[in-house]
Z-matrix of the N, CA and C atoms (Angstrom, degrees):
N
C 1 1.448
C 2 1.529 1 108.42
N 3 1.453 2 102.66 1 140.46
C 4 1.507 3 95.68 2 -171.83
C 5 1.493 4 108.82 3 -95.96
N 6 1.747 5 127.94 4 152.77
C 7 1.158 6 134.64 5 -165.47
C 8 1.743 7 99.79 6 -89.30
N 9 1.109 8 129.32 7 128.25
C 10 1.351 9 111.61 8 154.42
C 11 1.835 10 121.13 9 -124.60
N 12 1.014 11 128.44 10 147.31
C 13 1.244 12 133.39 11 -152.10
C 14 1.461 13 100.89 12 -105.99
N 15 0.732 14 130.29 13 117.54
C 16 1.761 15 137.63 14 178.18
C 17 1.853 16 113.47 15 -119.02
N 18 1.226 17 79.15 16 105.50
C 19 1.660 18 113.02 17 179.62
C 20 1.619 19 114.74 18 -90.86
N 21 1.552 20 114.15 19 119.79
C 22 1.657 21 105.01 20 167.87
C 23 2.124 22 97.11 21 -92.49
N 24 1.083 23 116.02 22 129.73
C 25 1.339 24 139.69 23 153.40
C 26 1.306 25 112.21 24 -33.52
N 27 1.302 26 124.63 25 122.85
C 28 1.321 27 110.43 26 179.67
C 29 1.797 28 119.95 27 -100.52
N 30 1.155 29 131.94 28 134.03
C 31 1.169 30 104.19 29 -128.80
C 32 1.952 31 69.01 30 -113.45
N 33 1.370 32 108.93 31 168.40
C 34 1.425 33 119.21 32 -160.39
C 35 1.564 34 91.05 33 -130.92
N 36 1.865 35 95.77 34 108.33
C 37 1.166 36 96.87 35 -178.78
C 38 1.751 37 128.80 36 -70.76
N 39 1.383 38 140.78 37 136.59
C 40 1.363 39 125.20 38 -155.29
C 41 1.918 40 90.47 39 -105.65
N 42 1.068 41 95.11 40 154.86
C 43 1.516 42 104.16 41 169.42
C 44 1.342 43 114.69 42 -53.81
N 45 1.555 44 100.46 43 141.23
C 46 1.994 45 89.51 44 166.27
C 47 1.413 46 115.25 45 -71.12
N 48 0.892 47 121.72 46 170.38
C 49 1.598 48 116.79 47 164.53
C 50 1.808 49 116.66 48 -122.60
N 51 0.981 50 100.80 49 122.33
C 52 1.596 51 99.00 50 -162.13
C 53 1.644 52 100.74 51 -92.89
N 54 1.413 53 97.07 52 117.36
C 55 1.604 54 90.80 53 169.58
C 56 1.544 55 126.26 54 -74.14
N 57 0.890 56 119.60 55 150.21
C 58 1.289 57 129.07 56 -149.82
C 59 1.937 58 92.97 57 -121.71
N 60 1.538 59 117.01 58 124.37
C 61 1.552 60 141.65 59 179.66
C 62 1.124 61 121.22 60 -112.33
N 63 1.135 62 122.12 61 111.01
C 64 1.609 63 113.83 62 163.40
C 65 1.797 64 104.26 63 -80.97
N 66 1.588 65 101.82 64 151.21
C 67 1.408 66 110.00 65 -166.26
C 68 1.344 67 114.77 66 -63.53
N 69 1.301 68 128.41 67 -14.36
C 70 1.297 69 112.12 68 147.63
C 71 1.373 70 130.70 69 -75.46
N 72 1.515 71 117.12 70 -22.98
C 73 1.530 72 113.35 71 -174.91
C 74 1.608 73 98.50 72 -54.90
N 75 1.823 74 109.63 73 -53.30
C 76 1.281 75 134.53 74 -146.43
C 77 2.042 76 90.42 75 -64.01
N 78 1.386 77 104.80 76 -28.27
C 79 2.007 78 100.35 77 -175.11
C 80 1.853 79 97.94 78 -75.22
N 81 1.194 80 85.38 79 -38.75
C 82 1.604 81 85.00 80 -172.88
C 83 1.629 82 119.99 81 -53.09
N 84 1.462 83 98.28 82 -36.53
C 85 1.681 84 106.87 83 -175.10
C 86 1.508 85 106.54 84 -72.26
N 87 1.435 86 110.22 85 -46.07
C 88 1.426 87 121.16 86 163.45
C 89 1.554 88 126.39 87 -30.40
N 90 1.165 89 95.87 88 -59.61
C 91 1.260 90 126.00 89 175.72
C 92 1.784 91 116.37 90 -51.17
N 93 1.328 92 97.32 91 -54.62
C 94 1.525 93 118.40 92 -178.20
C 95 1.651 94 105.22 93 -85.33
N 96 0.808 95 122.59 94 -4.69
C 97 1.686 96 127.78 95 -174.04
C 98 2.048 97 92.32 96 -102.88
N 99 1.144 98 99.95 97 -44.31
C 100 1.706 99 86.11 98 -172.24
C 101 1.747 100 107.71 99 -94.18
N 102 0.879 101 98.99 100 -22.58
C 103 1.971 102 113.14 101 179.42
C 104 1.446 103 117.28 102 -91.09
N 105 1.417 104 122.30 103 -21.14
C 106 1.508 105 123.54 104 -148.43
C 107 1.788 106 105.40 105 -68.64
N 108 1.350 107 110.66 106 172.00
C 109 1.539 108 121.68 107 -159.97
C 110 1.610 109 93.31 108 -79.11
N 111 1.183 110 119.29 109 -46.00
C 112 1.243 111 118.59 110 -158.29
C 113 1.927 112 117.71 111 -112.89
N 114 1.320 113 136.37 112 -145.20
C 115 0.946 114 134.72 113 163.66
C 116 1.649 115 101.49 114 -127.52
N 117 1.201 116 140.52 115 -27.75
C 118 1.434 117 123.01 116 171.78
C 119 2.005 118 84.67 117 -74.13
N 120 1.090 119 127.81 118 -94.13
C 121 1.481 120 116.46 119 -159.32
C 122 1.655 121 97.85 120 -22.36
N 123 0.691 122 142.93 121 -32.14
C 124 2.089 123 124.39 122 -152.89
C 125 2.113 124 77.64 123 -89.56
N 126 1.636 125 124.06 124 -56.44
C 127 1.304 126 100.73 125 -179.32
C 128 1.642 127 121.76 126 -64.63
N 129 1.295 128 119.22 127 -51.84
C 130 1.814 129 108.93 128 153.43
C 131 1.488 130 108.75 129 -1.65
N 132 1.192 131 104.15 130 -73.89
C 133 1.658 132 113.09 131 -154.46
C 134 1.832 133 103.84 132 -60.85
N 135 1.395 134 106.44 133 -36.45
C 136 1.174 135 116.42 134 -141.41
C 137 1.885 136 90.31 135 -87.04
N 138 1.665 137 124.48 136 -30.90
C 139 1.156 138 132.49 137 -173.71
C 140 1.600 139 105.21 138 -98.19
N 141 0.967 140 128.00 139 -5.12
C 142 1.609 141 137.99 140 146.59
C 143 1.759 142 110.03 141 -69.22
N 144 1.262 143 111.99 142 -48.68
C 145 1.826 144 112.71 143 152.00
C 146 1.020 145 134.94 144 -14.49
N 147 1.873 146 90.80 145 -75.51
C 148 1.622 147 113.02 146 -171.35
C 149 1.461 148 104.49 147 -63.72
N 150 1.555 149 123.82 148 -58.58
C 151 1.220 150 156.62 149 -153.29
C 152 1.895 151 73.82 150 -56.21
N 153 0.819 152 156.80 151 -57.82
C 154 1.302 153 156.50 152 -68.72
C 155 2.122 154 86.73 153 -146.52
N 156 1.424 155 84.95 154 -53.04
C 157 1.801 156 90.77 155 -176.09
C 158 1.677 157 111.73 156 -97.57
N 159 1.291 158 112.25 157 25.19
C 160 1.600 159 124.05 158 151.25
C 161 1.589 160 102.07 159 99.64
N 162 1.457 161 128.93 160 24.64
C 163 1.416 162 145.70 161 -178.59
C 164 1.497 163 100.56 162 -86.20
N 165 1.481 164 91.39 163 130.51
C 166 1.461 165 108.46 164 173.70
C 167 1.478 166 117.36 165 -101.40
N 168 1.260 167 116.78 166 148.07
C 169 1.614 168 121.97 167 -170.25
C 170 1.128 169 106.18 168 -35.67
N 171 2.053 170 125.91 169 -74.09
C 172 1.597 171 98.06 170 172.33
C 173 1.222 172 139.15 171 -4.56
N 174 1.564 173 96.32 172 -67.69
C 175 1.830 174 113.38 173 -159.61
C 176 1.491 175 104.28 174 -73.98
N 177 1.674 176 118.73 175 -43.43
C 178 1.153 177 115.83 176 163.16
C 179 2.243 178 122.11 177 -41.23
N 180 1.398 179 95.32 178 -48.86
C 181 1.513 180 101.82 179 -154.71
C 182 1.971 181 85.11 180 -73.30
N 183 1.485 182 106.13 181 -43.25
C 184 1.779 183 88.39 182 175.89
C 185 1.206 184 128.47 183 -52.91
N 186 1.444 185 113.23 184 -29.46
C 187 1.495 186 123.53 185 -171.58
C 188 1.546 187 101.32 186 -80.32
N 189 1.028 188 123.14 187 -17.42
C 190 2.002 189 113.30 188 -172.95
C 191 1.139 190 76.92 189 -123.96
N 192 1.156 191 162.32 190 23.32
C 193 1.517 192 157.60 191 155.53
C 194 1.639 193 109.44 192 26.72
N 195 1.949 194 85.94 193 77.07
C 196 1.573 195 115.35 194 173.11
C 197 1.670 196 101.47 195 -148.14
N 198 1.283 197 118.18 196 139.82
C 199 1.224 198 127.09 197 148.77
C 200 1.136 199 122.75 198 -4.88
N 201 1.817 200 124.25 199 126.86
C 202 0.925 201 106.61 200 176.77
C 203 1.637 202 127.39 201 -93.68
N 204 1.257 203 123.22 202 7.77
C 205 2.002 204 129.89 203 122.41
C 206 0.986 205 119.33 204 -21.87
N 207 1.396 206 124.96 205 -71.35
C 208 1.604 207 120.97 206 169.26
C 209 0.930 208 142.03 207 -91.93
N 210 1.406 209 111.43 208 21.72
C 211 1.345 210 124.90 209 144.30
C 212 1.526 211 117.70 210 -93.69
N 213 1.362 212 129.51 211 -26.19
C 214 1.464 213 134.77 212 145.88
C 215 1.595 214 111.94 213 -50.80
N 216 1.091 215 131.43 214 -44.12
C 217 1.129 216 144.29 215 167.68
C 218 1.825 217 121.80 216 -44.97
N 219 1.009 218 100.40 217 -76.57
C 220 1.702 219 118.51 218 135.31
C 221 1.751 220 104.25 219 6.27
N 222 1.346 221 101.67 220 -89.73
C 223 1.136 222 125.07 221 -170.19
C 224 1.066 223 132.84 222 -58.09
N 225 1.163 224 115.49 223 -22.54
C 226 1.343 225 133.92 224 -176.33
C 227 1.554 226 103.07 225 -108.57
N 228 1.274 227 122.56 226 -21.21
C 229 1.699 228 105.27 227 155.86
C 230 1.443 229 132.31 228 -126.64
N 231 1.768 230 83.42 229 63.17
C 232 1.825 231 86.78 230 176.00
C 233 1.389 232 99.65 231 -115.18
């Protein structure tokens, strides 16, 4: 019988990166999160927010209760 060894990966946690707002960017998102045209723009706005007060994609993607892919996703095309 053959032995096989089963390993979990240890996964290397990366820093958050806190986006950083000037107080107008931060009204604007506000602004665009409660006003916006659509429902992905109002979450856009709203995960540029979080992202903003030191939220990591997880915590972000639980809080708008989306994947956390498209909430990486998100991020990478704003």
């Amino acid at each position: 019988m053959a032995h096989f060894s089963f390993y979990r990966k240890s996964r290397i946690m990366k820093p958050i990166i806190v986006l950083e707002l000037s107080e107008v960017d931060r009204l604007k998102l506000e602004k665009g999160y409660h006003n916006g045209p659509t429902h992905s723009f109002r979450i856009r706005c709203k995960s540029m927010l979080l992202k903003s007060e030191g939220k990591s994609a997880p915590q972000i993607a639980e809080m708008l209760e989306v994947t956390v892919p498209t909430c990486l996703h998100m991020g990478e095309t704003l």
